[in-house]
N, C-alpha and C positions, 0 to 999 in steps of 0.2 A: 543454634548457639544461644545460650542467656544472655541480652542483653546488658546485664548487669555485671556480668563477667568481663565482657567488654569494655564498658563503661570504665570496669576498677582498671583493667590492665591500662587504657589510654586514660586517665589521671597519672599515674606513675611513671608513664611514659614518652608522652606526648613533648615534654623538652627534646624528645632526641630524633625529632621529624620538625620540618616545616610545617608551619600552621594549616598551609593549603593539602597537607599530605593526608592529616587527621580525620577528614567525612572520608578518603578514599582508604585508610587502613579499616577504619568503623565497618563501613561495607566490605571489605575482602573478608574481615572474620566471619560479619554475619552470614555470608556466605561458605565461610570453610567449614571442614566437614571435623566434628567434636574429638575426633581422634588425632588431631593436629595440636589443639591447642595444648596440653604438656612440654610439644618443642617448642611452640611461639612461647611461651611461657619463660621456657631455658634460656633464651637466646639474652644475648646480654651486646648493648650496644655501647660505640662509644660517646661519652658526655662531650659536646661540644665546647665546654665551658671549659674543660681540661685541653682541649686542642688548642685551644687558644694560648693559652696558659703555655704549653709546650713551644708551641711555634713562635712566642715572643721571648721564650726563655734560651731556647736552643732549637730554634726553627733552619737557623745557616746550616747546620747537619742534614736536615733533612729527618730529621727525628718526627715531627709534627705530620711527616707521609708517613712513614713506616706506621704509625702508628693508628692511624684512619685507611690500612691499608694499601694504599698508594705504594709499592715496592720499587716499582722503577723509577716514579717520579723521585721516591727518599731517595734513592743510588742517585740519580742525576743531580739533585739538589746537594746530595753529598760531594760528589767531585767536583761541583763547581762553585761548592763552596757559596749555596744560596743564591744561586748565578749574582755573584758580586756581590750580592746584599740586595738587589733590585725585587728580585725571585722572592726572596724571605719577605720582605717588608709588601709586596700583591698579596702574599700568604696573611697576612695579618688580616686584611680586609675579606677573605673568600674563605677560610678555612674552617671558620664554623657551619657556612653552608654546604658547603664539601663536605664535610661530617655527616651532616644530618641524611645528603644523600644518599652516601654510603649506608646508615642509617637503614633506609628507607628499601634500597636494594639488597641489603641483606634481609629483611623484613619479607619481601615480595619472593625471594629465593625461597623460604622456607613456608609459605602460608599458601604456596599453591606448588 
């Protein structure tokens, strides 16, 4: 795989991983095999910066899972109503990291 291909993809991309995840996605590509990259290419993640945003906006719904994926967690955050407020206001502190590895798991799903 080009080097520099990689290179441009993690510039572009690299907000929506943890910094520690970036030598380890670097190496998965150089290792994946060229007829892959077209889907790692498609794949479209979500901005951590928007989850935040979400989850401090109308995170009591349980809107800020649903949307990083987390299904059952949004249902449970939903009926209880951000468990009291407790639940939403944790989420304010973890939810960008949470993103990112979701992030990171979708990333590893499709690269190998």
């Amino acid at each position: 795989m080009d080097a520099q291909k990689i290179d441009m993809f993690l510039m572009g991309n690299a907000k929506f991983f943890e910094s520690y995840q970036v030598p380890q996605i670097r190496e998965m590509l150089l290792k994946m095999d060229e007829d892959r990259w077209p889907m790692i290419q498609s794949l479209s993640f979500t901005d951590p910066t928007i989850a935040i945003i979400v989850s401090i906006l109308v995170g009591g719904f349980g809107i800020d899972r649903f949307l990083i994926g987390d299904t059952g967690l949004g249902v449970a955050k939903l009926l209880t109503c951000g468990g009291l407020g407790i639940w939403t206001i944790i989420d304010w502190f973890i939810i960008m990291g949470r993103t990112r590895e979701k992030n990171f798991e979708k990333f590893r799903q499709y690269a190998f």
